[in-house]
N, CA, C and O atoms as a printed pandas DataFrame, in Angstrom:
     atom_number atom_name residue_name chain_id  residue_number  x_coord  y_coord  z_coord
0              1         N          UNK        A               1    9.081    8.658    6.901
1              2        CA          UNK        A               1    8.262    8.023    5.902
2              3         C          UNK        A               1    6.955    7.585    6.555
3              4         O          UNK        A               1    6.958    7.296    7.751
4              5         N          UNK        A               2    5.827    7.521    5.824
5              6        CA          UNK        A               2    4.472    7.127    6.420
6              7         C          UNK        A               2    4.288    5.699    5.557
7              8         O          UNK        A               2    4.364    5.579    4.334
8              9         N          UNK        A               3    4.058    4.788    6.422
9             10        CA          UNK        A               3    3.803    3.636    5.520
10            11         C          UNK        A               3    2.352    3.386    5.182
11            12         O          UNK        A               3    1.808    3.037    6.230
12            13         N          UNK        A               4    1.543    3.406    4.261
13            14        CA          UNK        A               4   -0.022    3.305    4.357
14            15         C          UNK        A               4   -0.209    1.575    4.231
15            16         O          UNK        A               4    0.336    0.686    3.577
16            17         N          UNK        A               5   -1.204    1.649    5.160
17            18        CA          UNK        A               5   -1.980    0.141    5.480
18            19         C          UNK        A               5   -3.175    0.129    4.379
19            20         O          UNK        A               5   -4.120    0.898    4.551
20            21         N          UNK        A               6   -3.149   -0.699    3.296
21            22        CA          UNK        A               6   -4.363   -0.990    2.234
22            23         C          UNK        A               6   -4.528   -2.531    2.575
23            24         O          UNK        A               6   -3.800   -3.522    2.625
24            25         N          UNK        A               7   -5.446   -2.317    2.719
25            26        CA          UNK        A               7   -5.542   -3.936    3.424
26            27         C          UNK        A               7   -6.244   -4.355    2.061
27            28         O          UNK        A               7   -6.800   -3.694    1.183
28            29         N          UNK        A               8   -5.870   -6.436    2.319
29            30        CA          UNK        A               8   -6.236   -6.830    1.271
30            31         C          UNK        A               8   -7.270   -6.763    0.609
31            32         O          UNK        A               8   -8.112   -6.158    1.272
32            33         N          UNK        A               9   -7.703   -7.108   -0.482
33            34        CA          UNK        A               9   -9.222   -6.867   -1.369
34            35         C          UNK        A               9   -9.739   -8.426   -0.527
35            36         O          UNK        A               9   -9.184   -9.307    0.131
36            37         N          UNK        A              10  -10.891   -8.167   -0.931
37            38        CA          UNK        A              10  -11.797   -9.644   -0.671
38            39         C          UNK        A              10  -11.768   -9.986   -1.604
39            40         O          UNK        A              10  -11.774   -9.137   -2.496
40            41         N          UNK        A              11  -11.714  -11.622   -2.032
41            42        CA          UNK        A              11  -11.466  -11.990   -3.607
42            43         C          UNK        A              11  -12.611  -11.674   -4.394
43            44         O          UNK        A              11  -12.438  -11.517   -5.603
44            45         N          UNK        A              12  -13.906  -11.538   -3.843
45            46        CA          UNK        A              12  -14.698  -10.746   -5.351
46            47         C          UNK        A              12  -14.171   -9.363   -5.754
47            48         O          UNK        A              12  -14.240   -9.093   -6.953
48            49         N          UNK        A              13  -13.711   -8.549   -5.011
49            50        CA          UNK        A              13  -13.373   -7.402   -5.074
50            51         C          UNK        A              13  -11.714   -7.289   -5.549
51            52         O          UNK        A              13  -11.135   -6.261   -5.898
52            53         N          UNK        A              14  -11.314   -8.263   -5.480
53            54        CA          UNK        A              14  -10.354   -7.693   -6.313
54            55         C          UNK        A              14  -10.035   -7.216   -7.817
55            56         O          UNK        A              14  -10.912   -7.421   -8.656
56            57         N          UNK        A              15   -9.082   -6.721   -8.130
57            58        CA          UNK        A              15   -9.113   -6.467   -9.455
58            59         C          UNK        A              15   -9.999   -5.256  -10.125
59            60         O          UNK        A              15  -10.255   -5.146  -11.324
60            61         N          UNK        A              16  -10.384   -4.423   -9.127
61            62        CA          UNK        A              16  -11.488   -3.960   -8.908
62            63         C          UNK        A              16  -11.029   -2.378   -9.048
63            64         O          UNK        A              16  -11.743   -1.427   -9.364
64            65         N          UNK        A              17   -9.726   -2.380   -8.743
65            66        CA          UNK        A              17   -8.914   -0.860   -8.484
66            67         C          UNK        A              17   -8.885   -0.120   -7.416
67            68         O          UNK        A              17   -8.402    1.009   -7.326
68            69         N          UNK        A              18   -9.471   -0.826   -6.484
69            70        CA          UNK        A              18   -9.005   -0.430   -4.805
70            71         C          UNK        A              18   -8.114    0.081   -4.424
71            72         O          UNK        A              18   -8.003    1.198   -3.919
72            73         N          UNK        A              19   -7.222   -0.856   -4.673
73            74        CA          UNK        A              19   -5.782    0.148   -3.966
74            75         C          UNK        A              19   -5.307    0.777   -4.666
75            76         O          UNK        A              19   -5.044    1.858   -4.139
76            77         N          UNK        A              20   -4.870    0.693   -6.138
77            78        CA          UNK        A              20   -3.949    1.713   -6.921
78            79         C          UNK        A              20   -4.953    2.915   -6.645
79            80         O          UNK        A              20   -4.449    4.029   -6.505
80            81         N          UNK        A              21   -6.450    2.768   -6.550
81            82        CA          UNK        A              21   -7.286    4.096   -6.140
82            83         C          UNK        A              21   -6.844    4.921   -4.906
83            84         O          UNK        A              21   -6.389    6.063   -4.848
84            85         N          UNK        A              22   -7.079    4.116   -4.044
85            86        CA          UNK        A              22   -6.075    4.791   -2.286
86            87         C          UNK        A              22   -4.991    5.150   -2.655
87            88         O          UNK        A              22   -4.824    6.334   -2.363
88            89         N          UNK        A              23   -3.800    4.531   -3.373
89            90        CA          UNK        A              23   -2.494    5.043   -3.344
90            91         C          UNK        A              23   -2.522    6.204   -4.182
91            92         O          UNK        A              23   -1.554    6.909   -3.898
92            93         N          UNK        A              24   -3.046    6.578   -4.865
93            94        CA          UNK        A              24   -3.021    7.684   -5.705
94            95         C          UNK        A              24   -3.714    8.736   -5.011
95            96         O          UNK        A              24   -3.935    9.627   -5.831
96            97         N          UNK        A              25   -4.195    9.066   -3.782
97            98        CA          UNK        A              25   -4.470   10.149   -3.346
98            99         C          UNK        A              25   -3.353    9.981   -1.688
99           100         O          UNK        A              25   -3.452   10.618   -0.639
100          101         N          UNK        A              26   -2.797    9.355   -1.905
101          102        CA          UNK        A              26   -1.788    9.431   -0.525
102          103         C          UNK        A              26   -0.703   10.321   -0.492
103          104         O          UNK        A              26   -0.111   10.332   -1.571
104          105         N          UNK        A              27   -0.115   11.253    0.560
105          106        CA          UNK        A              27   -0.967   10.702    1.606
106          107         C          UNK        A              27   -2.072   11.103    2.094
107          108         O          UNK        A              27   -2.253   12.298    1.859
108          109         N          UNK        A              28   -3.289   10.379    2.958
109          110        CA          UNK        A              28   -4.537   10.812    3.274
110          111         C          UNK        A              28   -4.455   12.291    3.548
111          112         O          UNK        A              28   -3.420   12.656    4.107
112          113         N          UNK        A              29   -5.451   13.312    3.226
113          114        CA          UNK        A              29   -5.123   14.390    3.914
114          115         C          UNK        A              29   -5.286   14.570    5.267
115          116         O          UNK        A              29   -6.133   13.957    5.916
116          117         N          UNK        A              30   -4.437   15.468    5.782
117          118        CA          UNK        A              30   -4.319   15.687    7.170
118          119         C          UNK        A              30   -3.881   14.692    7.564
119          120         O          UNK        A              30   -4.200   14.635    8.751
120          121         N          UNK        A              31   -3.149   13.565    7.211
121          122        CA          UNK        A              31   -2.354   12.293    7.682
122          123         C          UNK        A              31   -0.889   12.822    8.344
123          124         O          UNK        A              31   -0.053   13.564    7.828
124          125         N          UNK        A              32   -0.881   12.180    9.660
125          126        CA          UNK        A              32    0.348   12.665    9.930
126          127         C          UNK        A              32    2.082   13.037    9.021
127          128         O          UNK        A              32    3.031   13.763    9.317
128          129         N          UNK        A              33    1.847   12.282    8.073
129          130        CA          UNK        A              33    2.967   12.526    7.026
130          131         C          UNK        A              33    2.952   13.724    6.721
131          132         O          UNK        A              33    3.748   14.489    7.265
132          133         N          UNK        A              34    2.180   14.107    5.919
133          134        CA          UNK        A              34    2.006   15.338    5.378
134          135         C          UNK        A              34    1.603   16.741    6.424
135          136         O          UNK        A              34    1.679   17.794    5.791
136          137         N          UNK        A              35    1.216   16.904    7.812
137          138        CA          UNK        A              35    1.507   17.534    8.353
138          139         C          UNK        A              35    2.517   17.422    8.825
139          140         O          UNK        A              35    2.702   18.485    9.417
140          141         N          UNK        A              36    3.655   16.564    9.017
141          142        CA          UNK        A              36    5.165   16.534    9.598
142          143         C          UNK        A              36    6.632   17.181    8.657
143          144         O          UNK        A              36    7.807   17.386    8.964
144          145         N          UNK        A              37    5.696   17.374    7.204
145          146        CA          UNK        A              37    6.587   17.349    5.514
146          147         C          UNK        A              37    7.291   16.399    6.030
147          148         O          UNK        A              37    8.280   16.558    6.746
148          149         N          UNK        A              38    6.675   15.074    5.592
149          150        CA          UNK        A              38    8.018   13.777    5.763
150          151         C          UNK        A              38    8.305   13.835    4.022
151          152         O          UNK        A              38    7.556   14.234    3.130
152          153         N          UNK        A              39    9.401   13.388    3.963
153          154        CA          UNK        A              39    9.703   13.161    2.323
154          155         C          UNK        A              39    8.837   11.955    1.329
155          156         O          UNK        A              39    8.644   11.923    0.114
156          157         N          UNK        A              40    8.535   11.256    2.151
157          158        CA          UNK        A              40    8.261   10.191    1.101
158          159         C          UNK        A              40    7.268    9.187    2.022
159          160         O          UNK        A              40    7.380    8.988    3.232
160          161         N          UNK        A              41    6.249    8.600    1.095
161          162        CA          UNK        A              41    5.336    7.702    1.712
162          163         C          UNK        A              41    5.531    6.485    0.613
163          164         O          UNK        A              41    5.790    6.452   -0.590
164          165         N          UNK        A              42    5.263    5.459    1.682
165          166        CA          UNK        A              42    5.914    3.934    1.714
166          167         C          UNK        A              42    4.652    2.747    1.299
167          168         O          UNK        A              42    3.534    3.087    1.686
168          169         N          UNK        A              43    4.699    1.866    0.812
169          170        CA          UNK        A              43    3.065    1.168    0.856
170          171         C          UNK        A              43    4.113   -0.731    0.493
171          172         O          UNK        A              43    5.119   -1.063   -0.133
172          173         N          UNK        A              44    3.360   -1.232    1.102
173          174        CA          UNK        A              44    3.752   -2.644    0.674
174          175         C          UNK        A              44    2.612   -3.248   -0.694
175          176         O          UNK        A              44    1.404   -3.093   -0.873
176          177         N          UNK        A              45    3.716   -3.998   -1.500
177          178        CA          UNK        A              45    2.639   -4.739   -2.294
178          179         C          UNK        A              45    2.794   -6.070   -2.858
179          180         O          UNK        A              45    3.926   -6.262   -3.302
180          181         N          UNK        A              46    1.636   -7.468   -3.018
181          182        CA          UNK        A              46    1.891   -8.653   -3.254
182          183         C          UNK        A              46    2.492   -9.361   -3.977
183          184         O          UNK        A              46    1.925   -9.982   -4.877
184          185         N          UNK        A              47    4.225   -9.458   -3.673
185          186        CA          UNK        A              47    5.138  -10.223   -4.632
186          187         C          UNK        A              47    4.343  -10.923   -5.930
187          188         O          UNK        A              47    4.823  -10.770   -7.053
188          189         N          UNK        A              48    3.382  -11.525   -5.783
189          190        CA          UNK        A              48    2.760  -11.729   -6.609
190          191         C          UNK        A              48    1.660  -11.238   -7.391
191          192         O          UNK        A              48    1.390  -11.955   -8.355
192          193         N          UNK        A              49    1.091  -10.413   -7.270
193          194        CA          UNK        A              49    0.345   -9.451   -7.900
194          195         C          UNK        A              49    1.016   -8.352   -8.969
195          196         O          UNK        A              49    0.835   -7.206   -8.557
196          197         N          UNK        A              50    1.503   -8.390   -9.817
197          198        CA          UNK        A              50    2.116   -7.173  -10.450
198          199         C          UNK        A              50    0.770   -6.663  -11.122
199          200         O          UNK        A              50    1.014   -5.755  -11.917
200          201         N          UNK        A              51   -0.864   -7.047  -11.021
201          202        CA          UNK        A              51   -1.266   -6.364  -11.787
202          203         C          UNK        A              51   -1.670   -5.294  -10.403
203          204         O          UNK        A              51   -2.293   -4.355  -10.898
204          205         N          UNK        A              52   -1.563   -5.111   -9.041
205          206        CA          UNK        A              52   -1.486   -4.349   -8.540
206          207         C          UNK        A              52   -0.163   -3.387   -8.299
207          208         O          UNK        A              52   -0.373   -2.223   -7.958
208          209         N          UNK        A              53    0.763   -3.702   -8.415
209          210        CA          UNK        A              53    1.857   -3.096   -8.550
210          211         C          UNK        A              53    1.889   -2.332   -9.264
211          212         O          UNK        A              53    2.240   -1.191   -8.963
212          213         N          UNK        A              54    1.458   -2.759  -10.733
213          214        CA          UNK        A              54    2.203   -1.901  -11.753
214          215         C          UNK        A              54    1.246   -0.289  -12.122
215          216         O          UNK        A              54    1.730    0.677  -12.712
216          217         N          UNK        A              55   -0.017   -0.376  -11.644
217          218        CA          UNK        A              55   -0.641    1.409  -11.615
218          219         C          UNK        A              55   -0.013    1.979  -10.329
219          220         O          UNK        A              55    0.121    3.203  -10.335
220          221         N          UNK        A              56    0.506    1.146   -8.933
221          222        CA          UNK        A              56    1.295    2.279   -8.248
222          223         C          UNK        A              56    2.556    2.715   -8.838
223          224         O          UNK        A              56    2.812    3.865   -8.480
224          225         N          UNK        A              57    3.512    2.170   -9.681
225          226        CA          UNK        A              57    4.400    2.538  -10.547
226          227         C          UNK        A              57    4.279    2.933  -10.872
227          228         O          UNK        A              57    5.250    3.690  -10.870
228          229         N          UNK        A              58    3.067    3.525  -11.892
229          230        CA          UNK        A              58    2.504    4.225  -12.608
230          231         C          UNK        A              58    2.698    5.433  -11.958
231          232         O          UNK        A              58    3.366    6.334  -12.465
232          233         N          UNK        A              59    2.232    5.511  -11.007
233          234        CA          UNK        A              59    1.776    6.690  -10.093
234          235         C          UNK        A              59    2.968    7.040   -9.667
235          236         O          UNK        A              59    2.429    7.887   -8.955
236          237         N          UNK        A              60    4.181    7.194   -9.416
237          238        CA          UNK        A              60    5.362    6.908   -9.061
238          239         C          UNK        A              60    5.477    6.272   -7.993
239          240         O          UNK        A              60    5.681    7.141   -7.145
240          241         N          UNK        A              61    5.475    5.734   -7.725
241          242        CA          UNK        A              61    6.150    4.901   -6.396
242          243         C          UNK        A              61    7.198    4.010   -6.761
243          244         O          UNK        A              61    6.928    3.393   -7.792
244          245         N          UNK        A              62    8.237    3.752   -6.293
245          246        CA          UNK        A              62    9.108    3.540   -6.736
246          247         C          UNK        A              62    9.581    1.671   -6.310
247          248         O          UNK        A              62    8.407    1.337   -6.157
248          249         N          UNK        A              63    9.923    1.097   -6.192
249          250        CA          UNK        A              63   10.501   -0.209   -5.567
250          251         C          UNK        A              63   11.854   -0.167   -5.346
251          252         O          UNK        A              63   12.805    0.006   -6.108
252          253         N          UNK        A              64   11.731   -0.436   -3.668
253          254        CA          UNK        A              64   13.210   -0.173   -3.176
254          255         C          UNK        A              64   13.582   -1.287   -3.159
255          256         O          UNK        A              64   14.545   -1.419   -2.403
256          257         N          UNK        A              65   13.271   -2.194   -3.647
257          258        CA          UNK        A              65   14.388   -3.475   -3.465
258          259         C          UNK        A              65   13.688   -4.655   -2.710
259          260         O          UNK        A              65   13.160   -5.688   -3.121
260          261         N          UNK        A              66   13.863   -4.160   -1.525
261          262        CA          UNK        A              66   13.129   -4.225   -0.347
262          263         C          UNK        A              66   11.836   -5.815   -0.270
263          264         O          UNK        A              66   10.654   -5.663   -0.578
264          265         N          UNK        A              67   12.309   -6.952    0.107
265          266        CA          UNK        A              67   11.157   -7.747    0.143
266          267         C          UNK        A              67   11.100   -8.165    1.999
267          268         O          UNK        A              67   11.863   -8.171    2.966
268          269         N          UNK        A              68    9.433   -8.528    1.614
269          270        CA          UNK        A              68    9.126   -9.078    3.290
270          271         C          UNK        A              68    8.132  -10.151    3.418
271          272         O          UNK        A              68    7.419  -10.416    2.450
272          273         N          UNK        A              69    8.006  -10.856    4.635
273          274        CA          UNK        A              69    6.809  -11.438    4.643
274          275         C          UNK        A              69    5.584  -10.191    5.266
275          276         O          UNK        A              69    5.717   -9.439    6.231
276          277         N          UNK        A              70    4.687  -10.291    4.541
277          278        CA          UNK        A              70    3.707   -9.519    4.993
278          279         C          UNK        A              70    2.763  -10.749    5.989
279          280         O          UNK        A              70    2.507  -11.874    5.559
280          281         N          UNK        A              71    2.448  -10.369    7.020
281          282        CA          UNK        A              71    1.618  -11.317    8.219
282          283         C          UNK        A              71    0.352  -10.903    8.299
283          284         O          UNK        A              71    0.377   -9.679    8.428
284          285         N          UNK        A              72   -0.999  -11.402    8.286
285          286        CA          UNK        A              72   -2.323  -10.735    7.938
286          287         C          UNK        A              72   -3.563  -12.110    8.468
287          288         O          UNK        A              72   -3.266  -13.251    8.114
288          289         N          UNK        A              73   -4.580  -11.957    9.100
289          290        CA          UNK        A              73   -5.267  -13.121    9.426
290          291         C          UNK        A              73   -6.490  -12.727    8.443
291          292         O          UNK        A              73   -6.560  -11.712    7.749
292          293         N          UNK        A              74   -7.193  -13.501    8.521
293          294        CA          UNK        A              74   -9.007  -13.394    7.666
294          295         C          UNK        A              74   -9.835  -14.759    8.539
295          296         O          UNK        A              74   -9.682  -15.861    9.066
296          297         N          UNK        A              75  -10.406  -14.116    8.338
297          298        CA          UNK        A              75  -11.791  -15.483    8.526
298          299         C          UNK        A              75  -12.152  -16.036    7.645
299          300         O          UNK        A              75  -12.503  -15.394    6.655
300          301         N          UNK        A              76  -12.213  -17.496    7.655
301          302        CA          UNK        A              76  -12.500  -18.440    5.945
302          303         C          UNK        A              76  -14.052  -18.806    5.849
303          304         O          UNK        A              76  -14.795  -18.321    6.703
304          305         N          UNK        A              77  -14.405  -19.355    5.192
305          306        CA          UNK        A              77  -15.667  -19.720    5.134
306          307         C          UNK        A              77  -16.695  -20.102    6.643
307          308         O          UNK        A              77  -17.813  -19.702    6.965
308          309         N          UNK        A              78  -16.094  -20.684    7.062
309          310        CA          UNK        A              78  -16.253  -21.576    8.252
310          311         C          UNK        A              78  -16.432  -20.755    9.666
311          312         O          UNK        A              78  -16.707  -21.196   10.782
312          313         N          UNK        A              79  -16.138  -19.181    9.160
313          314        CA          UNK        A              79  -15.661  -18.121   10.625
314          315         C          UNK        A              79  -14.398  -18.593   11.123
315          316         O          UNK        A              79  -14.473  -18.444   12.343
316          317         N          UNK        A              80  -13.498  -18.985   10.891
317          318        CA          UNK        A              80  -12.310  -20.336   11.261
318          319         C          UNK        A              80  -11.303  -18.694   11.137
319          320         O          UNK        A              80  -11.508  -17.824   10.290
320          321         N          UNK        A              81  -10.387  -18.655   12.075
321          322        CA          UNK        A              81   -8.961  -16.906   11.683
322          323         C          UNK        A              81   -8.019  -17.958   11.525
323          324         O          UNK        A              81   -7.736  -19.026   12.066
324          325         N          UNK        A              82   -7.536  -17.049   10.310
325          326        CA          UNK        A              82   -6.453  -18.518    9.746
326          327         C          UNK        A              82   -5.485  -17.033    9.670
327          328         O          UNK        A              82   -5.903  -15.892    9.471
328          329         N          UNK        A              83   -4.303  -17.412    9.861
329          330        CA          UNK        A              83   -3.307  -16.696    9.421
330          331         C          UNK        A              83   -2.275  -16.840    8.752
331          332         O          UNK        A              83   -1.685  -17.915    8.850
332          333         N          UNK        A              84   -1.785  -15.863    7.929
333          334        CA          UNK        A              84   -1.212  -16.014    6.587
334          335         C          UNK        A              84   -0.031  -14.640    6.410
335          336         O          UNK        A              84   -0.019  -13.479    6.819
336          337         N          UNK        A              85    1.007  -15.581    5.484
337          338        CA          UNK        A              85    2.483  -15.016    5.317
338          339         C          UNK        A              85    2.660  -14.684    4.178
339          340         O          UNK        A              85    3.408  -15.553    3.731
340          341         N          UNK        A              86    2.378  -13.720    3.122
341          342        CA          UNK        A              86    2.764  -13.604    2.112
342          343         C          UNK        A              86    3.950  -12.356    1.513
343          344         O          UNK        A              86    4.236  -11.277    2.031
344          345         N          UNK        A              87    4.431  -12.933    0.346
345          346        CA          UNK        A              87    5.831  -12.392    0.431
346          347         C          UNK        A              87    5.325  -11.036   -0.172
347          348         O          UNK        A              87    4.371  -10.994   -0.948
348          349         N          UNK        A              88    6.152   -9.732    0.306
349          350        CA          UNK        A              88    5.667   -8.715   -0.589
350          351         C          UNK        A              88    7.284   -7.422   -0.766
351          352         O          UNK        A              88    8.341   -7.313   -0.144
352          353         N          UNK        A              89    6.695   -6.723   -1.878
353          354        CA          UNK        A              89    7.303   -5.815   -2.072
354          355         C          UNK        A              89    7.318   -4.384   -1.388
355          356         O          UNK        A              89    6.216   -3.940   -1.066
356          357         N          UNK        A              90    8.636   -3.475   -1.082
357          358        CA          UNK        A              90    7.609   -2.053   -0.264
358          359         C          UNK        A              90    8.164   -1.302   -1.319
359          360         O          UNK        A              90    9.203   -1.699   -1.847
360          361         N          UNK        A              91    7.459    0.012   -1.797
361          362        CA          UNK        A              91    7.281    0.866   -2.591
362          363         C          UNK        A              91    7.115    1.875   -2.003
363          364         O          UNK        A              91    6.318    1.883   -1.065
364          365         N          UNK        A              92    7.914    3.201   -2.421
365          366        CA          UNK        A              92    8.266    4.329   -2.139
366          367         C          UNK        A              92    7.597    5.650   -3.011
367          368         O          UNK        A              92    7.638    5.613   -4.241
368          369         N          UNK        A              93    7.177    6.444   -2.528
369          370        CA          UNK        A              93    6.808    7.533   -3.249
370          371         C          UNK        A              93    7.499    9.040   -2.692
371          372         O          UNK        A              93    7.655    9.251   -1.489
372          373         N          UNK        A              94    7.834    9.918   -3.627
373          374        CA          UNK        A              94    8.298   11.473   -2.747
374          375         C          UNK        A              94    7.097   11.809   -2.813
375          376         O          UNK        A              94    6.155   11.234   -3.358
376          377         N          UNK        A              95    7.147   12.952   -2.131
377          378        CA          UNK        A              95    6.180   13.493   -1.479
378          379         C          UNK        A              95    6.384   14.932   -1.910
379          380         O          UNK        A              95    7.425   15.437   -1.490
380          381         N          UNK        A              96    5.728   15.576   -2.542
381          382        CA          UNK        A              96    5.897   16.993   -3.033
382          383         C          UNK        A              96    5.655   18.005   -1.451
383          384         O          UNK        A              96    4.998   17.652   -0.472
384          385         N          UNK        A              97    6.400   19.281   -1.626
385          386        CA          UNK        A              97    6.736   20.026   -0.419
386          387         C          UNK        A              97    5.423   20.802   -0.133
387          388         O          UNK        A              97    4.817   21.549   -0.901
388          389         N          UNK        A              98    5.145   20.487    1.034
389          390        CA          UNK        A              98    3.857   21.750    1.277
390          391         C          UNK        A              98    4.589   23.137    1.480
391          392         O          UNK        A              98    5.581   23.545    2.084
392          393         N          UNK        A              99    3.647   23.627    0.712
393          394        CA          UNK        A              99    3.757   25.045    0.976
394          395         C          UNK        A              99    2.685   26.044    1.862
395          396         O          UNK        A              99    1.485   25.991    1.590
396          397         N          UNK        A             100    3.127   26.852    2.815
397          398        CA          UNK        A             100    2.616   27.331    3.599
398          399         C          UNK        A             100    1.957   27.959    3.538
399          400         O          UNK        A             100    2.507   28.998    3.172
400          401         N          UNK        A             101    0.762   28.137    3.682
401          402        CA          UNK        A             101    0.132   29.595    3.074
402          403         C          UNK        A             101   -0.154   30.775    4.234
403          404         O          UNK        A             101   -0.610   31.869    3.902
């Protein structure tokens, strides 16, 4: 499985369609997944956000159950790296078979 890293939006930018945009062309081309034919690519998303969740559903990705703390730092106003635990979901997608040409 390839897990893709979408890192968070900046809060003006969220809501914005960032990531359900990235996840819908994954995996990257020429990303090691897809030259290996792995079956399925993986993405975490913010227990609390279902309005990001729900266009990768859309897209199929699936929810395995699966919760975590996701661990992530930022810089706050101040330049100050604060670091932060938020709970999230991981989501699964198959991966259609390359064919060789």
């Amino acid at each position: 499985m390839v897990p893709l890293s979408l890192p968070r939006p900046r809060t003006k930018r969220r809501s914005s369609g960032i990531s359900p945009a990235r996840a819908s062309r994954s995996p990257p081309r020429g990303s090691t997944g897809s030259r290996r034919g792995l079956p399925r690519v993986g993405l975490g998303v913010d227990d609390h956000n279902l309005r990001a969740a729900t266009p990768c559903l859309r897209l199929g990705y699936e929810d395995t159950g699966c919760r975590y703390l996701d661990h992530y730092h930022h810089l706050d106003d101040h330049g100050i790296r604060r670091e932060v635990a938020g709970p999230c979901r991981f989501l699964i997608k198959p991966l259609r078979a390359r064919t060789l040409r």
